[in-house]
C-alpha positions in Angstrom: 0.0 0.0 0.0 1.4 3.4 -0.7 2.6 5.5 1.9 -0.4 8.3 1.0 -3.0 6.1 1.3 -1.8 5.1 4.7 -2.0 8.8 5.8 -5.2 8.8 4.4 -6.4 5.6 6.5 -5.1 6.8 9.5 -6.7 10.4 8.9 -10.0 8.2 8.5 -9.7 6.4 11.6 -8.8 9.4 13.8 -11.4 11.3 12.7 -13.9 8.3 13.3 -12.3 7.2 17.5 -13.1 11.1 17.7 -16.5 10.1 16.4 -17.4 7.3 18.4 -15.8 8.9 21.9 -18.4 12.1 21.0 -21.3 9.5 19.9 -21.1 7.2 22.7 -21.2 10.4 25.8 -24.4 11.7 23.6 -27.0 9.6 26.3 -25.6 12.0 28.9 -26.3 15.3 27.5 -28.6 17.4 29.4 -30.3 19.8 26.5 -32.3 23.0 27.7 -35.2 23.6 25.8 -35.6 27.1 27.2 -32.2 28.3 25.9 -30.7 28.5 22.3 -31.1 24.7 21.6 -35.4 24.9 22.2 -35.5 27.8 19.5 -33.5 25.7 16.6 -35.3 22.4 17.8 -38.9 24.1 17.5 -37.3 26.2 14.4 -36.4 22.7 12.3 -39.4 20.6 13.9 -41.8 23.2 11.8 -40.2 23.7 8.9 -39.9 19.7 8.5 -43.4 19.1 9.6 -45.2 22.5 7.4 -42.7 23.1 4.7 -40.4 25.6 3.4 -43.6 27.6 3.5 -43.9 28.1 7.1 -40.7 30.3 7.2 -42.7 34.0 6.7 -44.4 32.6 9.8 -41.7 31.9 11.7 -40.6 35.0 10.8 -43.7 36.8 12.1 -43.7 35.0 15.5 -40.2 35.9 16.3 -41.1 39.9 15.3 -44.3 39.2 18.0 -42.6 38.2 21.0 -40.2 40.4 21.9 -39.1 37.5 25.0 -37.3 35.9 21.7 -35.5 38.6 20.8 -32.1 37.8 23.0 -32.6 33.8 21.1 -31.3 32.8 17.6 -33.4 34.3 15.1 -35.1 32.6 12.1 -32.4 34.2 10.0 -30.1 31.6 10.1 -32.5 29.4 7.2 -29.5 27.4 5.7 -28.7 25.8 9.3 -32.6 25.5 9.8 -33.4 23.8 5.9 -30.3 21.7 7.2 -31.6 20.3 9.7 -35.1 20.0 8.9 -33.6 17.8 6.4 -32.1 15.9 8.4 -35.4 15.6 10.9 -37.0 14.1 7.8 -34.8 11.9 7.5 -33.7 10.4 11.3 -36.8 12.0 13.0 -37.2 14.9 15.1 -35.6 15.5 18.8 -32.4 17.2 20.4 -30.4 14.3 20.4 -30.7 14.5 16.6 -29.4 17.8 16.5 -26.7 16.9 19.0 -25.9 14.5 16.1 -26.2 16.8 12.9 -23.6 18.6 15.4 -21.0 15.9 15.2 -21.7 14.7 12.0 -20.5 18.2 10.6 -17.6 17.8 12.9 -16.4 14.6 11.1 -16.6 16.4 8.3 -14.5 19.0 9.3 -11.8 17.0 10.3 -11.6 15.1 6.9 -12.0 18.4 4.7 -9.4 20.0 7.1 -6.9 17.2 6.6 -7.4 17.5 2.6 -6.8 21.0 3.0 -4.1 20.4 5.4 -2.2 17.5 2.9 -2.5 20.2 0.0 -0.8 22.8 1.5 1.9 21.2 4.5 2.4 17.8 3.5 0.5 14.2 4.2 2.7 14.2 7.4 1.8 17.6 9.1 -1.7 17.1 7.9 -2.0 13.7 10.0 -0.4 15.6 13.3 -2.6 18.8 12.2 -6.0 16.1 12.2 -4.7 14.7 15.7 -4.5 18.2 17.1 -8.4 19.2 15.9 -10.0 15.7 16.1 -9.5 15.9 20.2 -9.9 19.8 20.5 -12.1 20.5 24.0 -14.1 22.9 22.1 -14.8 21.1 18.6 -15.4 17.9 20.5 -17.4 19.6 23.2 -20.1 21.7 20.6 -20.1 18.7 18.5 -22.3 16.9 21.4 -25.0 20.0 21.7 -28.0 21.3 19.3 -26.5 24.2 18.4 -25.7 26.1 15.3 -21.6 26.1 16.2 -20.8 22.9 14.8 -22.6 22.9 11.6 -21.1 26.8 11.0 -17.7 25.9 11.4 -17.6 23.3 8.8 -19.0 25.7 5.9 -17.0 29.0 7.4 -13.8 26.7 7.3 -14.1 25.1 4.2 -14.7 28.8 3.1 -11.7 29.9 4.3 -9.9 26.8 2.7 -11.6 27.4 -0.6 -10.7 30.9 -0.6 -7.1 30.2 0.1 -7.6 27.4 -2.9 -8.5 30.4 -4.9 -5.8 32.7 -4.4 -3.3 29.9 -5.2 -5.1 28.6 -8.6 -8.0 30.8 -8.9 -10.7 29.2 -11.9 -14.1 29.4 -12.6 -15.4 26.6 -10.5 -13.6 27.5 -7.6 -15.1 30.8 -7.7 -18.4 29.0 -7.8 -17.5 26.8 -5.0 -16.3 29.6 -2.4 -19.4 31.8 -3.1 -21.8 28.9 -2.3 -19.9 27.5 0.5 -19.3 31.2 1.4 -23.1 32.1 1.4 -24.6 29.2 2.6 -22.0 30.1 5.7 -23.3 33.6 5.5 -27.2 31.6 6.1 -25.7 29.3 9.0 -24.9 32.1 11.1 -24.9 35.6 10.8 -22.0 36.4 12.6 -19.7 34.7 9.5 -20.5 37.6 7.5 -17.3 39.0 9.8 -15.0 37.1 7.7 -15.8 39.8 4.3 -13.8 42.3 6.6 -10.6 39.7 7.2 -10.6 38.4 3.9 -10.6 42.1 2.7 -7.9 42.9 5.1 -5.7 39.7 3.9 -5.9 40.8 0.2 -5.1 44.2 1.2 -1.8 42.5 2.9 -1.7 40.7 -0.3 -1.8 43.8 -2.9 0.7 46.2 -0.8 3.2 44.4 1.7 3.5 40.9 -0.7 3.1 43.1 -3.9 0.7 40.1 -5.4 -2.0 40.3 -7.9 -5.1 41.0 -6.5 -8.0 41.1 -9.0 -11.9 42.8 -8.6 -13.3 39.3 -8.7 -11.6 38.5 -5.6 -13.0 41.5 -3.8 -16.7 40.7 -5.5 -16.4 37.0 -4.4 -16.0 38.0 -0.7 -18.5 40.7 -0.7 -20.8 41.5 -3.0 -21.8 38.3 -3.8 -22.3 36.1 -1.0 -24.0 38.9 0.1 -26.6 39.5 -2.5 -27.3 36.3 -2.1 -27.9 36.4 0.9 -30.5 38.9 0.8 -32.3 37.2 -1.6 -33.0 34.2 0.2 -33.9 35.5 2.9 -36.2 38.2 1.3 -37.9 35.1 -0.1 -37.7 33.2 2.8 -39.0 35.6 5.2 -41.6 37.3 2.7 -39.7 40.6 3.8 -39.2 40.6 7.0 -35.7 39.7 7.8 -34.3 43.5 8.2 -37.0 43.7 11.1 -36.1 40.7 12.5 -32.3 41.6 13.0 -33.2 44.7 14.1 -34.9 43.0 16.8 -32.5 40.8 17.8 -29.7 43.1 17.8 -31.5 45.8 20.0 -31.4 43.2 23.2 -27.3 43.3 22.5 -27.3 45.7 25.7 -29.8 44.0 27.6 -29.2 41.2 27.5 -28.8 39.5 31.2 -27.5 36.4 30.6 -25.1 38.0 28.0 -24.2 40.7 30.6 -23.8 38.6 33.4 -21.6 36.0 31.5 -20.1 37.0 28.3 -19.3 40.5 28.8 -15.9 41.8 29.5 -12.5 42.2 27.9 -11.0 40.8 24.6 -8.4 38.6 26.2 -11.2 37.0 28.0 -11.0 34.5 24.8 -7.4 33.9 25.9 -7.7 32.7 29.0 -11.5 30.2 28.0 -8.7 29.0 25.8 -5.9 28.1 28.6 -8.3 26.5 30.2 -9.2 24.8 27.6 -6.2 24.0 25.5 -3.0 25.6 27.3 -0.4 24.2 25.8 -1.6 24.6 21.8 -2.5 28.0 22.8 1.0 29.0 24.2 2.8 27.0 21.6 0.2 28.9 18.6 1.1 32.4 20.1 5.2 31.7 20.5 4.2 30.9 16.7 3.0 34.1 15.8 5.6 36.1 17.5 8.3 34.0 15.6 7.2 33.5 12.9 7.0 37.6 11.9 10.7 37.9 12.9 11.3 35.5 10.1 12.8 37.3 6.6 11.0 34.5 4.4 7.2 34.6 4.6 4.8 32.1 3.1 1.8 33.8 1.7 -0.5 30.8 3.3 0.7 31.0 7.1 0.6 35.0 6.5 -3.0 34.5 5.9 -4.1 32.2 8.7 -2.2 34.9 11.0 -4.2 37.4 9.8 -7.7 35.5 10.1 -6.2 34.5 13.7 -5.4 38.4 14.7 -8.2 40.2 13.0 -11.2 37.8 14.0 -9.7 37.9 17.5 -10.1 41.7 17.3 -13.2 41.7 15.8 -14.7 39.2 18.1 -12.9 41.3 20.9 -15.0 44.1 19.9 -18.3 42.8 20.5 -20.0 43.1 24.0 -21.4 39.5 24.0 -18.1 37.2 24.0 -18.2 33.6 24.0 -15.4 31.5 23.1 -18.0 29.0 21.0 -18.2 31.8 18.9 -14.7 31.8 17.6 -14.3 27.9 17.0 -13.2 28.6 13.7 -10.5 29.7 15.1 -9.4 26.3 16.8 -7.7 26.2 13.1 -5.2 28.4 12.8 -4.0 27.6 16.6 -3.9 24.2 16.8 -2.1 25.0 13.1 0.4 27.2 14.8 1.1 25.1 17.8 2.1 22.3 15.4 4.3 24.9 13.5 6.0 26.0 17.1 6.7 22.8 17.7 8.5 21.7 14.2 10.4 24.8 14.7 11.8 24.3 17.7 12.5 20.6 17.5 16.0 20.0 15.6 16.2 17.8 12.9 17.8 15.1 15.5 14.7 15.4 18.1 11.8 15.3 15.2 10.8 11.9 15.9 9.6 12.9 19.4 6.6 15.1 17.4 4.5 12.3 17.3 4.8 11.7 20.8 4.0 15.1 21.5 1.3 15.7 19.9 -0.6 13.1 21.2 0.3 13.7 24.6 -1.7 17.2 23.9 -4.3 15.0 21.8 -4.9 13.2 24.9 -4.6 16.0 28.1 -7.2 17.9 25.1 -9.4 14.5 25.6 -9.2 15.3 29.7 -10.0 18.1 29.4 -13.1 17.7 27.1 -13.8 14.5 29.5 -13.7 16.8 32.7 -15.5 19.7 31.1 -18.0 18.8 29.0 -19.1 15.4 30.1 -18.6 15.4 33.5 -18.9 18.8 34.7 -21.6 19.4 31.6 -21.0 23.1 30.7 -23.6 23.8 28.0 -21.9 27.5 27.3 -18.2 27.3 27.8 -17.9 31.4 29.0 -15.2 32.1 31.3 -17.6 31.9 34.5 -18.8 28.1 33.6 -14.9 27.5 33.2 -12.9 28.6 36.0 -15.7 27.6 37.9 -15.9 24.2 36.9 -11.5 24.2 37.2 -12.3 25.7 40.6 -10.6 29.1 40.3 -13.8 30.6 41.9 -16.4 29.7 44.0 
Protein backbone atom coordinates (compact mmCIF):
# COMPACT_ATOMS: atom_id res chain seq x y z
CA UNK A 1 0.00 0.00 0.00
CA UNK A 2 1.36 3.35 -0.65
CA UNK A 3 2.56 5.45 1.94
CA UNK A 4 -0.39 8.33 1.00
CA UNK A 5 -3.01 6.07 1.30
CA UNK A 6 -1.78 5.13 4.74
CA UNK A 7 -1.96 8.83 5.80
CA UNK A 8 -5.16 8.84 4.36
CA UNK A 9 -6.44 5.64 6.48
CA UNK A 10 -5.13 6.79 9.49
CA UNK A 11 -6.68 10.39 8.86
CA UNK A 12 -9.99 8.20 8.51
CA UNK A 13 -9.74 6.39 11.55
CA UNK A 14 -8.81 9.37 13.79
CA UNK A 15 -11.41 11.31 12.70
CA UNK A 16 -13.87 8.33 13.33
CA UNK A 17 -12.30 7.17 17.46
CA UNK A 18 -13.05 11.11 17.67
CA UNK A 19 -16.53 10.07 16.35
CA UNK A 20 -17.45 7.26 18.39
CA UNK A 21 -15.76 8.90 21.93
CA UNK A 22 -18.41 12.12 21.03
CA UNK A 23 -21.33 9.45 19.95
CA UNK A 24 -21.05 7.21 22.71
CA UNK A 25 -21.21 10.37 25.75
CA UNK A 26 -24.43 11.67 23.63
CA UNK A 27 -26.99 9.56 26.29
CA UNK A 28 -25.63 11.99 28.93
CA UNK A 29 -26.33 15.25 27.45
CA UNK A 30 -28.58 17.42 29.43
CA UNK A 31 -30.30 19.82 26.51
CA UNK A 32 -32.33 22.96 27.73
CA UNK A 33 -35.23 23.60 25.84
CA UNK A 34 -35.61 27.14 27.23
CA UNK A 35 -32.22 28.28 25.88
CA UNK A 36 -30.66 28.52 22.34
CA UNK A 37 -31.10 24.67 21.59
CA UNK A 38 -35.40 24.86 22.15
CA UNK A 39 -35.52 27.76 19.49
CA UNK A 40 -33.45 25.71 16.61
CA UNK A 41 -35.34 22.39 17.78
CA UNK A 42 -38.90 24.15 17.49
CA UNK A 43 -37.25 26.19 14.40
CA UNK A 44 -36.41 22.73 12.33
CA UNK A 45 -39.39 20.63 13.85
CA UNK A 46 -41.82 23.24 11.80
CA UNK A 47 -40.19 23.68 8.85
CA UNK A 48 -39.90 19.74 8.55
CA UNK A 49 -43.40 19.14 9.58
CA UNK A 50 -45.19 22.48 7.41
CA UNK A 51 -42.75 23.11 4.72
CA UNK A 52 -40.40 25.63 3.45
CA UNK A 53 -43.65 27.61 3.47
CA UNK A 54 -43.86 28.05 7.12
CA UNK A 55 -40.65 30.34 7.20
CA UNK A 56 -42.69 33.97 6.67
CA UNK A 57 -44.41 32.62 9.76
CA UNK A 58 -41.67 31.92 11.67
CA UNK A 59 -40.64 34.97 10.80
CA UNK A 60 -43.67 36.78 12.09
CA UNK A 61 -43.65 34.99 15.46
CA UNK A 62 -40.16 35.93 16.35
CA UNK A 63 -41.08 39.90 15.27
CA UNK A 64 -44.31 39.24 17.98
CA UNK A 65 -42.56 38.16 20.95
CA UNK A 66 -40.17 40.38 21.88
CA UNK A 67 -39.09 37.49 24.97
CA UNK A 68 -37.32 35.86 21.73
CA UNK A 69 -35.54 38.63 20.79
CA UNK A 70 -32.09 37.75 22.96
CA UNK A 71 -32.59 33.83 21.10
CA UNK A 72 -31.26 32.81 17.62
CA UNK A 73 -33.39 34.30 15.11
CA UNK A 74 -35.06 32.59 12.14
CA UNK A 75 -32.42 34.19 9.96
CA UNK A 76 -30.05 31.57 10.06
CA UNK A 77 -32.46 29.40 7.19
CA UNK A 78 -29.45 27.36 5.74
CA UNK A 79 -28.67 25.75 9.28
CA UNK A 80 -32.59 25.46 9.78
CA UNK A 81 -33.41 23.83 5.88
CA UNK A 82 -30.31 21.74 7.21
CA UNK A 83 -31.58 20.29 9.73
CA UNK A 84 -35.09 19.97 8.89
CA UNK A 85 -33.57 17.80 6.35
CA UNK A 86 -32.06 15.94 8.35
CA UNK A 87 -35.38 15.59 10.88
CA UNK A 88 -36.96 14.09 7.79
CA UNK A 89 -34.84 11.89 7.47
CA UNK A 90 -33.73 10.40 11.33
CA UNK A 91 -36.82 11.97 12.97
CA UNK A 92 -37.21 14.86 15.14
CA UNK A 93 -35.60 15.52 18.76
CA UNK A 94 -32.39 17.24 20.40
CA UNK A 95 -30.42 14.31 20.43
CA UNK A 96 -30.74 14.47 16.62
CA UNK A 97 -29.42 17.83 16.51
CA UNK A 98 -26.73 16.93 19.00
CA UNK A 99 -25.85 14.52 16.12
CA UNK A 100 -26.16 16.82 12.87
CA UNK A 101 -23.61 18.61 15.45
CA UNK A 102 -20.99 15.86 15.22
CA UNK A 103 -21.74 14.73 12.00
CA UNK A 104 -20.46 18.16 10.60
CA UNK A 105 -17.58 17.83 12.89
CA UNK A 106 -16.36 14.61 11.13
CA UNK A 107 -16.61 16.40 8.29
CA UNK A 108 -14.55 18.96 9.26
CA UNK A 109 -11.80 17.00 10.30
CA UNK A 110 -11.61 15.14 6.90
CA UNK A 111 -12.01 18.40 4.70
CA UNK A 112 -9.43 19.98 7.05
CA UNK A 113 -6.89 17.21 6.61
CA UNK A 114 -7.37 17.47 2.59
CA UNK A 115 -6.76 21.05 3.00
CA UNK A 116 -4.10 20.41 5.40
CA UNK A 117 -2.16 17.52 2.92
CA UNK A 118 -2.55 20.17 0.05
CA UNK A 119 -0.80 22.78 1.47
CA UNK A 120 1.94 21.17 4.50
CA UNK A 121 2.38 17.77 3.45
CA UNK A 122 0.51 14.24 4.15
CA UNK A 123 2.66 14.18 7.38
CA UNK A 124 1.84 17.58 9.11
CA UNK A 125 -1.65 17.10 7.87
CA UNK A 126 -2.00 13.71 9.96
CA UNK A 127 -0.44 15.57 13.30
CA UNK A 128 -2.58 18.83 12.21
CA UNK A 129 -5.98 16.08 12.23
CA UNK A 130 -4.73 14.74 15.65
CA UNK A 131 -4.53 18.18 17.08
CA UNK A 132 -8.42 19.18 15.93
CA UNK A 133 -10.01 15.67 16.10
CA UNK A 134 -9.45 15.85 20.18
CA UNK A 135 -9.94 19.80 20.55
CA UNK A 136 -12.10 20.47 24.04
CA UNK A 137 -14.13 22.94 22.14
CA UNK A 138 -14.76 21.08 18.63
CA UNK A 139 -15.38 17.92 20.52
CA UNK A 140 -17.44 19.64 23.25
CA UNK A 141 -20.08 21.67 20.65
CA UNK A 142 -20.15 18.68 18.50
CA UNK A 143 -22.32 16.89 21.40
CA UNK A 144 -24.95 20.04 21.73
CA UNK A 145 -28.03 21.31 19.28
CA UNK A 146 -26.45 24.22 18.41
CA UNK A 147 -25.66 26.10 15.34
CA UNK A 148 -21.59 26.13 16.16
CA UNK A 149 -20.83 22.85 14.85
CA UNK A 150 -22.60 22.92 11.61
CA UNK A 151 -21.05 26.84 11.05
CA UNK A 152 -17.73 25.85 11.44
CA UNK A 153 -17.56 23.33 8.78
CA UNK A 154 -19.00 25.70 5.88
CA UNK A 155 -16.96 28.98 7.44
CA UNK A 156 -13.77 26.72 7.31
CA UNK A 157 -14.11 25.12 4.23
CA UNK A 158 -14.68 28.84 3.07
CA UNK A 159 -11.73 29.91 4.30
CA UNK A 160 -9.87 26.85 2.74
CA UNK A 161 -11.63 27.37 -0.60
CA UNK A 162 -10.71 30.85 -0.60
CA UNK A 163 -7.13 30.22 0.06
CA UNK A 164 -7.62 27.41 -2.88
CA UNK A 165 -8.52 30.45 -4.89
CA UNK A 166 -5.77 32.73 -4.44
CA UNK A 167 -3.31 29.85 -5.16
CA UNK A 168 -5.10 28.63 -8.55
CA UNK A 169 -7.96 30.82 -8.94
CA UNK A 170 -10.70 29.15 -11.89
CA UNK A 171 -14.06 29.44 -12.57
CA UNK A 172 -15.44 26.62 -10.49
CA UNK A 173 -13.55 27.52 -7.57
CA UNK A 174 -15.06 30.77 -7.74
CA UNK A 175 -18.44 28.97 -7.76
CA UNK A 176 -17.50 26.81 -4.97
CA UNK A 177 -16.34 29.61 -2.40
CA UNK A 178 -19.44 31.76 -3.11
CA UNK A 179 -21.83 28.91 -2.32
CA UNK A 180 -19.86 27.52 0.55
CA UNK A 181 -19.32 31.23 1.42
CA UNK A 182 -23.09 32.12 1.37
CA UNK A 183 -24.61 29.23 2.60
CA UNK A 184 -21.96 30.09 5.70
CA UNK A 185 -23.31 33.61 5.46
CA UNK A 186 -27.17 31.64 6.09
CA UNK A 187 -25.73 29.29 9.03
CA UNK A 188 -24.90 32.12 11.06
CA UNK A 189 -24.91 35.65 10.85
CA UNK A 190 -22.05 36.37 12.62
CA UNK A 191 -19.67 34.69 9.51
CA UNK A 192 -20.46 37.63 7.46
CA UNK A 193 -17.33 39.00 9.84
CA UNK A 194 -14.95 37.09 7.71
CA UNK A 195 -15.75 39.80 4.34
CA UNK A 196 -13.75 42.35 6.64
CA UNK A 197 -10.60 39.71 7.21
CA UNK A 198 -10.57 38.44 3.90
CA UNK A 199 -10.59 42.08 2.73
CA UNK A 200 -7.95 42.87 5.14
CA UNK A 201 -5.69 39.70 3.94
CA UNK A 202 -5.90 40.82 0.21
CA UNK A 203 -5.12 44.24 1.22
CA UNK A 204 -1.82 42.47 2.86
CA UNK A 205 -1.72 40.69 -0.31
CA UNK A 206 -1.77 43.76 -2.87
CA UNK A 207 0.72 46.16 -0.80
CA UNK A 208 3.15 44.37 1.65
CA UNK A 209 3.54 40.90 -0.68
CA UNK A 210 3.15 43.06 -3.87
CA UNK A 211 0.73 40.14 -5.35
CA UNK A 212 -1.96 40.31 -7.95
CA UNK A 213 -5.13 41.02 -6.53
CA UNK A 214 -8.01 41.13 -8.96
CA UNK A 215 -11.85 42.79 -8.62
CA UNK A 216 -13.27 39.34 -8.72
CA UNK A 217 -11.56 38.47 -5.62
CA UNK A 218 -12.98 41.53 -3.81
CA UNK A 219 -16.73 40.71 -5.52
CA UNK A 220 -16.39 37.00 -4.45
CA UNK A 221 -15.96 38.00 -0.68
CA UNK A 222 -18.52 40.73 -0.67
CA UNK A 223 -20.80 41.51 -3.02
CA UNK A 224 -21.82 38.33 -3.78
CA UNK A 225 -22.31 36.08 -1.02
CA UNK A 226 -24.03 38.87 0.07
CA UNK A 227 -26.56 39.50 -2.45
CA UNK A 228 -27.30 36.29 -2.14
CA UNK A 229 -27.91 36.43 0.90
CA UNK A 230 -30.48 38.85 0.77
CA UNK A 231 -32.29 37.23 -1.62
CA UNK A 232 -32.97 34.25 0.21
CA UNK A 233 -33.88 35.46 2.92
CA UNK A 234 -36.25 38.19 1.27
CA UNK A 235 -37.86 35.11 -0.12
CA UNK A 236 -37.73 33.24 2.77
CA UNK A 237 -39.04 35.60 5.24
CA UNK A 238 -41.64 37.35 2.74
CA UNK A 239 -39.70 40.59 3.81
CA UNK A 240 -39.18 40.62 6.98
CA UNK A 241 -35.75 39.69 7.77
CA UNK A 242 -34.32 43.46 8.24
CA UNK A 243 -36.95 43.68 11.12
CA UNK A 244 -36.06 40.67 12.55
CA UNK A 245 -32.32 41.58 13.05
CA UNK A 246 -33.21 44.71 14.07
CA UNK A 247 -34.91 43.01 16.76
CA UNK A 248 -32.55 40.78 17.79
CA UNK A 249 -29.71 43.14 17.79
CA UNK A 250 -31.54 45.82 20.00
CA UNK A 251 -31.41 43.22 23.15
CA UNK A 252 -27.35 43.31 22.54
CA UNK A 253 -27.34 45.71 25.75
CA UNK A 254 -29.77 43.99 27.64
CA UNK A 255 -29.17 41.20 27.48
CA UNK A 256 -28.80 39.50 31.20
CA UNK A 257 -27.49 36.40 30.65
CA UNK A 258 -25.06 37.98 28.04
CA UNK A 259 -24.17 40.74 30.58
CA UNK A 260 -23.81 38.65 33.43
CA UNK A 261 -21.63 36.03 31.46
CA UNK A 262 -20.07 36.98 28.26
CA UNK A 263 -19.34 40.55 28.77
CA UNK A 264 -15.93 41.76 29.46
CA UNK A 265 -12.47 42.22 27.89
CA UNK A 266 -10.99 40.81 24.63
CA UNK A 267 -8.41 38.58 26.21
CA UNK A 268 -11.24 36.99 28.02
CA UNK A 269 -11.02 34.53 24.83
CA UNK A 270 -7.38 33.90 25.92
CA UNK A 271 -7.73 32.72 29.02
CA UNK A 272 -11.52 30.25 27.98
CA UNK A 273 -8.73 29.04 25.75
CA UNK A 274 -5.86 28.15 28.56
CA UNK A 275 -8.34 26.46 30.16
CA UNK A 276 -9.20 24.76 27.56
CA UNK A 277 -6.17 24.04 25.52
CA UNK A 278 -3.01 25.60 27.29
CA UNK A 279 -0.44 24.20 25.76
CA UNK A 280 -1.64 24.65 21.81
CA UNK A 281 -2.54 28.05 22.79
CA UNK A 282 0.98 29.00 24.23
CA UNK A 283 2.77 26.96 21.61
CA UNK A 284 0.24 28.85 18.58
CA UNK A 285 1.10 32.41 20.10
CA UNK A 286 5.16 31.72 20.46
CA UNK A 287 4.19 30.86 16.68
CA UNK A 288 3.03 34.11 15.82
CA UNK A 289 5.64 36.08 17.48
CA UNK A 290 8.26 34.00 15.59
CA UNK A 291 7.21 33.54 12.89
CA UNK A 292 7.03 37.63 11.92
CA UNK A 293 10.66 37.88 12.90
CA UNK A 294 11.33 35.51 10.06
CA UNK A 295 12.79 37.32 6.61
CA UNK A 296 10.97 34.51 4.40
CA UNK A 297 7.17 34.57 4.58
CA UNK A 298 4.75 32.15 3.08
CA UNK A 299 1.78 33.76 1.71
CA UNK A 300 -0.55 30.75 3.27
CA UNK A 301 0.75 31.01 7.13
CA UNK A 302 0.61 34.97 6.47
CA UNK A 303 -3.02 34.47 5.85
CA UNK A 304 -4.07 32.18 8.70
CA UNK A 305 -2.20 34.85 10.97
CA UNK A 306 -4.19 37.40 9.81
CA UNK A 307 -7.73 35.52 10.14
CA UNK A 308 -6.20 34.52 13.66
CA UNK A 309 -5.43 38.39 14.67
CA UNK A 310 -8.25 40.21 12.97
CA UNK A 311 -11.17 37.83 13.98
CA UNK A 312 -9.75 37.89 17.48
CA UNK A 313 -10.15 41.71 17.33
CA UNK A 314 -13.23 41.70 15.84
CA UNK A 315 -14.73 39.23 18.11
CA UNK A 316 -12.94 41.26 20.87
CA UNK A 317 -15.03 44.15 19.87
CA UNK A 318 -18.32 42.81 20.52
CA UNK A 319 -20.05 43.13 24.03
CA UNK A 320 -21.41 39.45 23.99
CA UNK A 321 -18.10 37.23 23.99
CA UNK A 322 -18.18 33.57 24.03
CA UNK A 323 -15.42 31.52 23.06
CA UNK A 324 -18.02 28.97 21.01
CA UNK A 325 -18.23 31.76 18.88
CA UNK A 326 -14.72 31.79 17.61
CA UNK A 327 -14.32 27.87 17.04
CA UNK A 328 -13.21 28.59 13.68
CA UNK A 329 -10.54 29.72 15.11
CA UNK A 330 -9.36 26.25 16.76
CA UNK A 331 -7.70 26.15 13.08
CA UNK A 332 -5.19 28.45 12.82
CA UNK A 333 -3.99 27.63 16.59
CA UNK A 334 -3.92 24.21 16.78
CA UNK A 335 -2.13 25.03 13.08
CA UNK A 336 0.38 27.22 14.76
CA UNK A 337 1.06 25.14 17.78
CA UNK A 338 2.10 22.29 15.40
CA UNK A 339 4.35 24.94 13.51
CA UNK A 340 5.95 25.97 17.06
CA UNK A 341 6.66 22.82 17.70
CA UNK A 342 8.51 21.66 14.17
CA UNK A 343 10.45 24.79 14.74
CA UNK A 344 11.77 24.29 17.68
CA UNK A 345 12.50 20.58 17.51
CA UNK A 346 16.03 20.02 15.60
CA UNK A 347 16.24 17.79 12.91
CA UNK A 348 17.84 15.11 15.51
CA UNK A 349 14.71 15.37 18.05
CA UNK A 350 11.76 15.29 15.25
CA UNK A 351 10.75 11.86 15.89
CA UNK A 352 9.63 12.86 19.42
CA UNK A 353 6.62 15.12 17.42
CA UNK A 354 4.52 12.29 17.30
CA UNK A 355 4.78 11.67 20.81
CA UNK A 356 4.05 15.08 21.49
CA UNK A 357 1.26 15.74 19.89
CA UNK A 358 -0.60 13.13 21.19
CA UNK A 359 0.32 13.72 24.59
CA UNK A 360 -1.73 17.22 23.88
CA UNK A 361 -4.28 14.99 21.85
CA UNK A 362 -4.88 13.24 24.91
CA UNK A 363 -4.62 16.01 28.14
CA UNK A 364 -7.21 17.94 25.09
CA UNK A 365 -9.41 14.55 25.64
CA UNK A 366 -9.24 15.26 29.70
CA UNK A 367 -10.05 18.15 29.44
CA UNK A 368 -13.13 17.66 27.14
CA UNK A 369 -13.83 14.55 29.47
CA UNK A 370 -13.67 16.84 32.75
CA UNK A 371 -15.53 19.69 31.12
CA UNK A 372 -18.01 18.80 28.97
CA UNK A 373 -19.07 15.38 30.10
CA UNK A 374 -18.61 15.40 33.46
CA UNK A 375 -18.92 18.80 34.67
CA UNK A 376 -21.65 19.41 31.63
CA UNK A 377 -20.96 23.10 30.68
CA UNK A 378 -23.60 23.80 28.02
CA UNK A 379 -21.86 27.55 27.26
CA UNK A 380 -18.23 27.33 27.84
CA UNK A 381 -17.92 31.38 28.96
CA UNK A 382 -15.24 32.11 31.28
CA UNK A 383 -17.56 31.92 34.48
CA UNK A 384 -18.81 28.14 33.60
CA UNK A 385 -14.89 27.52 33.16
CA UNK A 386 -12.95 28.64 35.99
CA UNK A 387 -15.70 27.61 37.91
CA UNK A 388 -15.89 24.24 36.89
CA UNK A 389 -11.47 24.20 37.17
CA UNK A 390 -12.32 25.67 40.61
CA UNK A 391 -10.58 29.06 40.33
CA UNK A 392 -13.80 30.57 41.90
CA UNK A 393 -16.36 29.72 43.96
Amino acid sequence: MEMKNIYKLLALLISLISFAIIFTSLKDVKFYPQADEGHHLKYAYIIADKGIGEFPELFKEYIKNEKDWIFPPPIRVGYILLSAGWFKVFGSSFGRLAELSLISFFFFLLISFYFAKKYFGEEMALLFLILLAFSPLNMGMARRALTDSTSNLFLSLSIWLFLDLLRNGGGLKYIAFILTYSFALLTRESNIFLSPVLICYLGILRFILKKEVNLLHILSITIFPALIMIVVLTILSAGQFYETVRANASTYQSNQYGILFCSGPWFRYLIDWFILSPFTLILAIGFIFHYLTLNRKEESLIYFITIFCALLLIFGMLSIKSVRYTIVLETPIRLFSLLMLKALLTERLKFLMFGIIVLIAFLDYCNFRYLFVEKGIYDPVSFHLLRAKGIIP
